[in-house]
LOTI-853097 format. One record per residue (C-alpha): residue in three letters; x, y, z. Coordinates in pm, whole numbers, plus 50000, padded with zeros to 5 digits. Example, Ala and Ser with C-alpha at 12.3 -4.5 7.8 and 13.67 -1.06 7.14 Angstrom:
<atoms>
ALA512304955050780;SER513674989450714;
</atoms>
This chain:
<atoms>
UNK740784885038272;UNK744184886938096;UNK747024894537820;UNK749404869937795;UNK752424876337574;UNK754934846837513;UNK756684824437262;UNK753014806037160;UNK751644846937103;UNK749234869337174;UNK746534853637380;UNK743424870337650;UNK740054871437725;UNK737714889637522;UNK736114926337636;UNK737674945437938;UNK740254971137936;UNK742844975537704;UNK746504964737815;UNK744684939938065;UNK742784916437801;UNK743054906937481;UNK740924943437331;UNK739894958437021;UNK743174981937071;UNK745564951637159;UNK744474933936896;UNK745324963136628;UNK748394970836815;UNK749834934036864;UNK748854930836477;UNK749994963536340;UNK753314950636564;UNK754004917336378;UNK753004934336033;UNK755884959836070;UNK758244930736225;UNK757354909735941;UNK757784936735661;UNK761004944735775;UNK761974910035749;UNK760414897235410;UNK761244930535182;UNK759244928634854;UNK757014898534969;UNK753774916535123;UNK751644881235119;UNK750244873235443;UNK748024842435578;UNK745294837835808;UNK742914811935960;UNK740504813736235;UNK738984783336466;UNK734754787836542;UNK735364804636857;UNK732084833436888;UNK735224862136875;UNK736614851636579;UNK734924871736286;UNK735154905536545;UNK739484897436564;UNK739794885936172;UNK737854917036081;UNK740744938936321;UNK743664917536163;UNK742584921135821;UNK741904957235840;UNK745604967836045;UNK747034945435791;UNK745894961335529;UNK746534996135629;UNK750044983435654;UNK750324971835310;UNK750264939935385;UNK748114916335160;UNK745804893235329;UNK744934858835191;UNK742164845535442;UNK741184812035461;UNK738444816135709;UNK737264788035875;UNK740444768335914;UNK742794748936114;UNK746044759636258;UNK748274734436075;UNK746084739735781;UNK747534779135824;UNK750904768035848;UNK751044747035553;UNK749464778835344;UNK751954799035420;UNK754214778435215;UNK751774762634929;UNK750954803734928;UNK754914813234926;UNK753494843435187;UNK755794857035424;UNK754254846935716;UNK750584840135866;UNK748494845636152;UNK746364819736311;UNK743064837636532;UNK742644807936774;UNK743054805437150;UNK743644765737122;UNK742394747637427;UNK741394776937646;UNK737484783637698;UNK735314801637497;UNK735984836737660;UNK739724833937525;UNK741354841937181;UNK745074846937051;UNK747114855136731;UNK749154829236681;UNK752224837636460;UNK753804822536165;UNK757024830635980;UNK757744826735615;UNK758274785435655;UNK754664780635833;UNK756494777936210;UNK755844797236521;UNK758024827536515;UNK761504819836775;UNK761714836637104;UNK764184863236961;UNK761754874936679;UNK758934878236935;UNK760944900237185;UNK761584918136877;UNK758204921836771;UNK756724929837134;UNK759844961537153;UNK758124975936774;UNK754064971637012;UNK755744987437363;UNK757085019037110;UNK754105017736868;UNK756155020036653;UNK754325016636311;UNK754295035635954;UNK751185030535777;UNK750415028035406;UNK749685056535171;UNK746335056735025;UNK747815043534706;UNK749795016734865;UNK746854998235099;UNK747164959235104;UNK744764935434883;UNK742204911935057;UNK741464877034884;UNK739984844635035;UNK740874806934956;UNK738614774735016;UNK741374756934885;UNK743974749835167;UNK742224725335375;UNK741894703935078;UNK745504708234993;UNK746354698335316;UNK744534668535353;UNK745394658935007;UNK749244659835144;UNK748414638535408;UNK746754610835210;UNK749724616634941;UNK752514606435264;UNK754474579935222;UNK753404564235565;UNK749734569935511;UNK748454537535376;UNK744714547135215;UNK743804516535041;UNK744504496935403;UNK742654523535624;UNK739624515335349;UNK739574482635367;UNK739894480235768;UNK736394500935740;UNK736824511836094;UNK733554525936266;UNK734504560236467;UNK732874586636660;UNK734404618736645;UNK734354650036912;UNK734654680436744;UNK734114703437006;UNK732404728836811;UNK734894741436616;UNK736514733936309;UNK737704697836347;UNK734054696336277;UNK734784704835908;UNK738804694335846;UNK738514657536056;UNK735494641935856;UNK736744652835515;UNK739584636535617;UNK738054604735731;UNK735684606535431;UNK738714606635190;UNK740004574035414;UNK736914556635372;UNK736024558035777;UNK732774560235913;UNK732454587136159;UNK729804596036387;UNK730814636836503;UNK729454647536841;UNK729264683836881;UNK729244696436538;UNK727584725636513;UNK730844753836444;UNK729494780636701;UNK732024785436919;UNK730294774737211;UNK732034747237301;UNK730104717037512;UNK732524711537721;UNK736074725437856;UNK737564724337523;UNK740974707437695;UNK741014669237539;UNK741394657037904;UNK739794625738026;UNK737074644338262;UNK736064667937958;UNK735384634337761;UNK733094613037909;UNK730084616237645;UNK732544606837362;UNK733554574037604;UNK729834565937644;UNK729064576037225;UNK731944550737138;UNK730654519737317;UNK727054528837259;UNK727814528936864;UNK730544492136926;UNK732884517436724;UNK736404505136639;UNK737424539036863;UNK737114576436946;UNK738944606336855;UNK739244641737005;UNK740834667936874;UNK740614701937027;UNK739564738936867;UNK742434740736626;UNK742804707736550;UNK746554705736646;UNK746074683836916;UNK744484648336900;UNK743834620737146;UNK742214585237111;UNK739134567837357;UNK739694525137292;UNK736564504337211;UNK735914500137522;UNK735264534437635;UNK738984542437809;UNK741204565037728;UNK744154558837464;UNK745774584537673;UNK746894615937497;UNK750464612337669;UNK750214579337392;UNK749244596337105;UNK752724604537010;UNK754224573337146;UNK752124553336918;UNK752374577236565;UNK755694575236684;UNK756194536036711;UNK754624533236366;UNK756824559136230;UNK760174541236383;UNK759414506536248;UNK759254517735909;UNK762434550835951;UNK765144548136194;UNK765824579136350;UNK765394600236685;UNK762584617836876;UNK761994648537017;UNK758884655337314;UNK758844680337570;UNK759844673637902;UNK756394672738058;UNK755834640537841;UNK756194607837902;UNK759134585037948;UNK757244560037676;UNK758224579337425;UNK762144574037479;UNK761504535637622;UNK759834531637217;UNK762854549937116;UNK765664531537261;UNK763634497937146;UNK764024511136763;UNK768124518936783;UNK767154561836807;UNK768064583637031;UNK765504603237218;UNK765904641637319;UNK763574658337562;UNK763504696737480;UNK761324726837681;UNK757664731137686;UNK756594751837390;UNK755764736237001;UNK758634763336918;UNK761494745237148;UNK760564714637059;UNK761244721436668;UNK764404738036757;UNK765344705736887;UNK763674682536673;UNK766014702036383;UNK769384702736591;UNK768634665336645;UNK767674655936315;UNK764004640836467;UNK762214619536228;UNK759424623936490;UNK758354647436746;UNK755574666536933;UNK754224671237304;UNK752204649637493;UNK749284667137506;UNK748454649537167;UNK750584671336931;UNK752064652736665;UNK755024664036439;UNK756134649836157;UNK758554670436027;UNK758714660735612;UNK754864673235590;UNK755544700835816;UNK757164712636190;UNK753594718636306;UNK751584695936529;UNK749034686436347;UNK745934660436443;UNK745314651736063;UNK748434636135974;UNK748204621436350;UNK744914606036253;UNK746054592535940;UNK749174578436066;UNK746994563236371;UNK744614543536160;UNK747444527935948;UNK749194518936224;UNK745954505036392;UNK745584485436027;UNK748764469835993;UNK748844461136309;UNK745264442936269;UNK744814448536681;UNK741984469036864;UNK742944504037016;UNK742754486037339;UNK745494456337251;UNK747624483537076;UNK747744505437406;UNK748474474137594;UNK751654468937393;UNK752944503737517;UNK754544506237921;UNK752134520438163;UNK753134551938302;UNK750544572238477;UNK750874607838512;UNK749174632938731;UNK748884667538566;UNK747794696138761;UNK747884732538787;UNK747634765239101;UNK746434797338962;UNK748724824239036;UNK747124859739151;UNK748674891339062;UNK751834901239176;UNK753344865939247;UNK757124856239289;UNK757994831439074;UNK761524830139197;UNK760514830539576;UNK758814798339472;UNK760984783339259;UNK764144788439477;UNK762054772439792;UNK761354742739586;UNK765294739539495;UNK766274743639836;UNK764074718539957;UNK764624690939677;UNK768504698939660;UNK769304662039765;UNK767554654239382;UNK769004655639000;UNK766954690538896;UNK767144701738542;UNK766124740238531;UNK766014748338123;UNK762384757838150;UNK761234758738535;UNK762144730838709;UNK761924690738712;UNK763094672338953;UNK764204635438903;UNK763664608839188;UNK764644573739109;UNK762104559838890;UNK759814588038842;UNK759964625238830;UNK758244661238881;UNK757874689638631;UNK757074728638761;UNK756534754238493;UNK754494783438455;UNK752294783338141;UNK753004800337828;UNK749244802337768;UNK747464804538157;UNK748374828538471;UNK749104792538636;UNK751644767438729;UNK751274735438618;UNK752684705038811;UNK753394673838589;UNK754324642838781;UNK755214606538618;UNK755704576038784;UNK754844540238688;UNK752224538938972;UNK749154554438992;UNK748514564739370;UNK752754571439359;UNK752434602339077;UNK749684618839243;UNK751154617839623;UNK754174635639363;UNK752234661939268;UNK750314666039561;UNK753434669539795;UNK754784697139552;UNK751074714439523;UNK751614717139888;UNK755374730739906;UNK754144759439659;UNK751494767539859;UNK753524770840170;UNK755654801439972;UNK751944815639778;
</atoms>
């Protein structure tokens, strides 16, 4: 069980005690916390957003929200079943003053979070957070007068905006999508991709076959779009000769591809590819984490931009993707930013500018991956128990590796001469994760395993 507080929100496990998970109390606290933060910043304008994905604990935490915002003053516009970039887009077609999103993205079912918006639809920065986490450590709240309560009103009209603004981009090229008439099958992982990823398709004229449908929450599988959590979508795409597969997971802000063959796209290649398409047709740089691959720059360079890697966190990377002047970013877990429809990663636009890029290229998913350079990455991750020194580790590590180029902006990666290693706690799991990248298999996981093994040593 746990409370995690960091620059991607308030995430925990549901039921337990309060302080330790994510509890009836922390929810009203963290909420009542943000409300206060956010009224202080946005003065007259009281208009605030939500969404929730179709985890089981979402109705019990929109029902909290709602109420604590209320009771601030605050008026709530919900939009229920929804999507997180479908939330961030609201905010602004709503001119609110900020949203919350009630969705624990890839963690498992036990797990929720507030995610939290400001007034332009983007993660609050790490300086408004700290802010906002000093007003929940004081309680430091002033409710609403009787007389003064906040207004609660719903709208089924957002996800249709949204997709209509992704049909209406430039780069989205309907009429060719339609006439490609691509066959796809869909994982939807019980959540609501199920609702926003075939209206999209629909409205592209793509036939889509959706494998776990049914919004309950109760996800089939690990709801993490990694290749062992997606083998019945491999076997559903060559059993129905589909022109490919898509997997998005419970908030539909992350997206990755299975070829027509049954292998993986690679969701390290989602972004290289959007990104590809995106370059031939607007010059400009990129922005990915720097757990991500290398591809991404190696398509850069090839297009004349300039690639910039930034830390882990959909928050740094839009700080960097603005300071750069990005004309594409994201992460390579399958996030996709495109930053004139919105600094949010978001799998519908990613879909969209997929397919047309798939169209004009008039290859299969397989041939298209094959024109990208193989890296192979090995991503894995140590849980940490209570009470662990992350310093003790990390300064073992350094001392061991000092002989190497390490870059320490956000834990620490080391660069060897072809490939490289990536140790970072996460701002969403009590863990560590170890990324490793090299352009050989076998090489990247004897990376990763080595450093696995030098952590232990200190844990």
């Amino acid at each position: 069980m746990a409370l995690i507080k960091s620059i991607s929100g308030i995430r925990g496990t549901i039921g337990g005690k309060p302080g330790e998970t994510l509890s009836p109390l922390d929810v009203v606290r963290f909420t009542a916390a943000y409300g206060t933060w956010l009224l202080q910043q946005s003065g007259s304008n009281k208009k605030i957003v939500i969404g929730r994905d179709g985890r089981i604990s979402g109705e019990m935490v929109q029902r909290l929200v709602v109420s604590t915002l209320n009771a601030l003053g605050l008026d709530v516009v919900d939009l229920g079943l929804s999507t997180t970039p479908t939330v961030e887009m609201a905010v602004v077609f709503e001119k609110a003053a900020g949203g919350i999103i009630l969705t624990a993205s890839h963690n498992p079912k036990e797990w929720n979070a507030l995610k939290l918006l400001n007034e332009k639809g983007e993660f609050i920065s790490g300086a408004d957070g700290a802010a906002m986490l000093d007003i929940a450590s004081k309680d430091d709240y002033e409710f609403a007068s009787v007389d003064k309560l906040g207004t609660y009103t719903t709208n089924d009209e957002a996800l249709q905006q949204h997709i209509d603004a992704v049909l209406a981009y430039p780069l989205v090229d309907v009429s060719l999508i339609r006439k490609a008439k691509f066959n796809v099958v869909l994982d939807a992982i019980n959540s609501t991709g199920a609702i926003a990823v075939p209206l999209l398709l629909k409205a592209l004229g793509v036939k889509v076959t959706v494998l776990n449908g049914e919004v309950n929450g109760r996800f089939a599988h690990n709801p993490e779009p990694l290749p062992e959590h997606l083998r019945e979508l491999c076997n559903e795409v060559v059993k129905q000769n589909a022109h490919l597969g898509i997997a998005v997971d419970p908030d539909v802000d992350r997206l990755c591809f299975v070829c027509e063959d049954g292998s993986l796209f690679g969701e390290e290649y989602t972004l290289v590819a959007v990104a590809d398409y995106i370059l031939q047709h607007r010059k400009g740089n990129t922005v990915s984490n720097m757990s991500s691959t290398r591809a991404l720059k190696d398509v850069t360079v090839k297009h004349g931009g300039t690639y910039t890697p930034s830390a882990v966190g959909e928050v740094n990377v839009v700080t960097k993707m603005k300071a750069v002047d990005a004309v594409i970013g994201g992460e390579g877990n399958g996030g996709i930013i495109v930053p004139d429809l919105h600094y949010g990663r978001d799998a519908l636009i990613g879909i969209a500018l997929f397919l047309t890029h798939l169209a004009k290229e008039k290859k299969s998913v397989k041939q298209l991956r094959n024109t990208y350079p193989d890296y192979f990455m090995s991503k894995n991750k140590i849980e940490l128990t209570a009470g662990f020194d992350l310093k003790k580790i990390f300064d073992h590590i350094k001392k061991k590796y000092k002989k190497h180029p390490i870059n320490t902006e956000d834990g620490l990666k080391i660069e060897f001469e072809t490939d490289w290693v990536h140790l970072r706690t996460s701002n969403t799991e009590p863990i560590i994760r170890i990324y490793a990248e090299s352009n050989s298999e076998t090489v990247a996981a004897n990376i990763a395993g080595k450093l696995i093994k030098d952590i232990q040593e200190v844990l």
